[in-house]
C-alpha positions in Angstrom: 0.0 0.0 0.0 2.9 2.7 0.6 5.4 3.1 -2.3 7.9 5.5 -3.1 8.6 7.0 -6.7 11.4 9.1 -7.9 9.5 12.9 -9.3 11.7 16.2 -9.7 14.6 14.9 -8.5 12.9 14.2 -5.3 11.6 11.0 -3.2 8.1 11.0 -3.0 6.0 8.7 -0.3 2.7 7.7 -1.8 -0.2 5.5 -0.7 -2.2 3.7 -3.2 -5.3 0.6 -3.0 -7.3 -0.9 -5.8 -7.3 -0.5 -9.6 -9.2 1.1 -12.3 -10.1 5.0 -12.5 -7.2 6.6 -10.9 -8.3 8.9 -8.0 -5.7 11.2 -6.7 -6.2 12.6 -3.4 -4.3 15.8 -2.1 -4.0 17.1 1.4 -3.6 20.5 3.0 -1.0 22.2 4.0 -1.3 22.9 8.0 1.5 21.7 10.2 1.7 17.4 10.3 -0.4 16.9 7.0 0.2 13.9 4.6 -0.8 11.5 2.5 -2.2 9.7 5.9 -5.7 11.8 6.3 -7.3 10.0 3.3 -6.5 6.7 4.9 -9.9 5.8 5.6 -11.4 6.6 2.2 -8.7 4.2 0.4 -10.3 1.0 0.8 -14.1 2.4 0.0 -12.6 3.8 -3.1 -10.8 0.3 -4.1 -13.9 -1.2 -3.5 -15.5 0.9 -5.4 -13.5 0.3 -8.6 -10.8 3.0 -8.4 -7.4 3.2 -7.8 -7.0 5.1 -5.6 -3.5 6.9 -4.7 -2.5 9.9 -2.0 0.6 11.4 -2.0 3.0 13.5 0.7 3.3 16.8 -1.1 7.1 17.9 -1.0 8.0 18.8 2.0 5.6 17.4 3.8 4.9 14.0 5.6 8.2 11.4 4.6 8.3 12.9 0.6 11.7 14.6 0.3 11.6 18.7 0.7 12.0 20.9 -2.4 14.1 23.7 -2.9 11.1 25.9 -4.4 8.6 26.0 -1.6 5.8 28.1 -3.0 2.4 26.9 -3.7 2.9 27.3 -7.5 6.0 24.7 -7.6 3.6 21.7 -5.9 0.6 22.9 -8.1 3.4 21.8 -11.4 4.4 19.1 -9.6 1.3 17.2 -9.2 1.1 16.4 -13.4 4.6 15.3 -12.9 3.7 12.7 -10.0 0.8 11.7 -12.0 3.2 10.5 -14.9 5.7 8.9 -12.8 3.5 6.4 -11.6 2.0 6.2 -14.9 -1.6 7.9 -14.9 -1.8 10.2 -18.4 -5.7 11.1 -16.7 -7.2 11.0 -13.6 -10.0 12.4 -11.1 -8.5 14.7 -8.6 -9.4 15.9 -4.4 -7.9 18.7 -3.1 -8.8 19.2 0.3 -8.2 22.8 2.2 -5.5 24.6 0.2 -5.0 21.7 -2.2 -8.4 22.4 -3.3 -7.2 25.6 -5.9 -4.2 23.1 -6.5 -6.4 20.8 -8.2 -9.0 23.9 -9.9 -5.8 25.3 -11.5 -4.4 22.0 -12.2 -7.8 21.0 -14.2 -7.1 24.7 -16.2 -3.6 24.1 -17.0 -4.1 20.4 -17.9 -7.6 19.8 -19.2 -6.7 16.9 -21.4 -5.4 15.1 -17.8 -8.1 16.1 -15.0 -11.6 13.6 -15.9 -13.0 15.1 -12.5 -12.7 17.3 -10.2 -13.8 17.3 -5.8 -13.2 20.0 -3.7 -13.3 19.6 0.0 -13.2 22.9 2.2 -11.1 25.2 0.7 -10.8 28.1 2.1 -8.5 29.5 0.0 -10.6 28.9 -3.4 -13.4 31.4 -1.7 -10.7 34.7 -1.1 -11.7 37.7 -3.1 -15.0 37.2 -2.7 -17.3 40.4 -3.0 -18.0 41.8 0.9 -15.7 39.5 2.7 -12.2 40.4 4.4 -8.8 38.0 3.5 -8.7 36.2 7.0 -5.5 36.3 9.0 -3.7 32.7 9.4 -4.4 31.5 12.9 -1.5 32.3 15.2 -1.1 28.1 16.2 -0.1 27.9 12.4 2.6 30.9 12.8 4.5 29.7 15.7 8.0 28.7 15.7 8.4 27.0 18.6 8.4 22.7 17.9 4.5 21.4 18.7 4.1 19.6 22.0 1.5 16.7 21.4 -1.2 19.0 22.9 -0.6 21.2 20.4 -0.9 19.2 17.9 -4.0 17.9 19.1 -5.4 21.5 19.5 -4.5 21.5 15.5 -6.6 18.4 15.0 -9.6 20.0 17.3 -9.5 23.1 15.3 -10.0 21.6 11.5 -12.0 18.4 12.7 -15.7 19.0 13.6 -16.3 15.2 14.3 -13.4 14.9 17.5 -14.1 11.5 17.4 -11.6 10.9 14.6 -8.8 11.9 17.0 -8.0 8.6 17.8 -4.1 8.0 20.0 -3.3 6.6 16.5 -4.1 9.4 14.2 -2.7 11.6 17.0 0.6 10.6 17.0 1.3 10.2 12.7 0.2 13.3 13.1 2.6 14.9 15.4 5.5 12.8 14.2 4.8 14.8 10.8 5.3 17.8 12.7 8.8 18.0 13.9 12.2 18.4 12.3 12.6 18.7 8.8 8.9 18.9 8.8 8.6 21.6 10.9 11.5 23.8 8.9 9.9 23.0 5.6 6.5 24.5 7.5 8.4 27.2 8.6 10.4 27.6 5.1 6.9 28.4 3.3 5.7 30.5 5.7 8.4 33.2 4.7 7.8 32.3 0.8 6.3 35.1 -0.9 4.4 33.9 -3.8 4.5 35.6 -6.9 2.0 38.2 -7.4 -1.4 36.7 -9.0 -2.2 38.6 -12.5 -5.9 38.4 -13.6 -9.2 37.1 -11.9 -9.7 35.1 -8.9 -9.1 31.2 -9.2 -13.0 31.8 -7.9 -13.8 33.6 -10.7 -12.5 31.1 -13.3 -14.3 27.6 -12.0 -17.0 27.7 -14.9 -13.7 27.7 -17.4 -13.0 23.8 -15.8 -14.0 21.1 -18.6 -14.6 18.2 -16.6 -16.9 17.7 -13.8 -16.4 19.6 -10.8 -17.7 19.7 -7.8 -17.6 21.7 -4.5 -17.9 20.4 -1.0 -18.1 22.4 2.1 -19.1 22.0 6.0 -21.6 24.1 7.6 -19.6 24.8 10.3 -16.5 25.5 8.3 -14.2 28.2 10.1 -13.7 31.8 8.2 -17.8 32.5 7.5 -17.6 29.9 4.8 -20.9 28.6 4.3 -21.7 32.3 4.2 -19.1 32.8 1.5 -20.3 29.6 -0.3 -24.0 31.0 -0.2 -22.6 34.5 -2.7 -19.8 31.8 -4.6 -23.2 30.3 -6.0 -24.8 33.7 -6.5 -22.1 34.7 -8.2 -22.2 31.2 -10.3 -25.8 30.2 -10.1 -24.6 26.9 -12.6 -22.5 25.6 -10.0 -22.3 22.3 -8.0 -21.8 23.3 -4.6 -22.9 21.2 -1.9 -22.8 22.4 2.3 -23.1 19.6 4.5 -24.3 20.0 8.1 
């Protein structure tokens, strides 16, 4: 179930279960994330009929660090991983920031992306008309290593359902959030990203060929059902779905 694969010059970890309709599942980018949050959707999706495959980002989880660390390098690296494990198309998830990764990565590669699933991303919804940018929360800022209660006060604040903090879950997660981990964190907080030209990744989801679909909590933090509730009156054609 975990590989590796050679991508950029870099060792990648990846997880992968079934065959059939690739299914490529990225993760966000707060402190401790990798390929391990969609562990419990791999075997539904097997079953299912897919193959489905989730990767450590670079820099994160036990993939190697890159020496580009802004958002734009892991958006072009994500066709890249797809062909070095051999998948010309596939249907993508981006969860929290990876969500835009996989909107622009459906722009810039149309001929690769069949579908599309976005999963609480609060970065795809900035720019909106009437709403402020929020500021990042200050137990993503900090430079100080995590203590294991702070990474489970990281897990409280993105999970609704505490439930799925199990001891397990608890402690991948904190082991992905120390040493080299933590400086690559640390690394792309300084990165200034280059300056966007043009409209709002927002603005541009009608332009997406295949499928695409938008998922959001209810109780998603930064007003985001609110925000979701002017995305579709902005684009009435949408599929946006809130989920209490």
């Amino acid at each position: 179930m975990e590989h590796g694969v050679t991508v950029d010059g870099l060792r990648v970890r990846y997880l992968e279960r079934g065959s059939g309709i690739p299914v490529i599942m990225l993760h966000g980018a707060s402190l401790g994330s990798s390929a391990d949050v969609f562990e419990r959707h791999m075997s539904p999706l097997a079953a299912a009929g897919f193959r489905a495959v989730a990767y450590d980002q670079p820099g994160f989880g036990l993939s190697d660090a890159p020496e580009d660390h802004t958002l734009d390098y892991r958006i072009r690296f994500l066709p890249r991983f797809m062909s070095a494990i051999g998948v010309d198309k596939a249907a993508l998830i981006g969860h929290s920031q990876a969500g835009g990764m996989v909107v622009q990565t459906a722009l810039d590669h149309p001929d690769r992306v069949v579908k599309v699933l976005v999963v609480c991303s609060g970065g795809l919804l900035q720019g909106l008309p009437g709403f402020a940018t929020p500021a990042a929360a200050a137990s993503e800022t900090k430079s100080a290593p995590p203590t294991l209660e702070d990474s489970r006060k990281l897990l409280e604040s993105n999970l609704y359902h505490k439930e799925l903090i199990t001891p397990e879950v608890l402690e991948k997660r904190h082991s992905m959030s120390l040493g080299r981990n933590l400086e690559t964190f640390q690394e792309r907080q300084r990165v200034v990203e280059p300056a966007r030209v043009g409209p709002r990744l927002w603005e541009r989801l009608m332009e997406v060929r295949s499928p695409l679909l938008l998922l959001y909590g209810k109780q998603d933090r930064n007003q985001a059902a609110e925000k979701c509730a002017v995305l579709k009156g902005q684009l009435a054609e949408l599929r946006l779905e809130i989920i209490d």
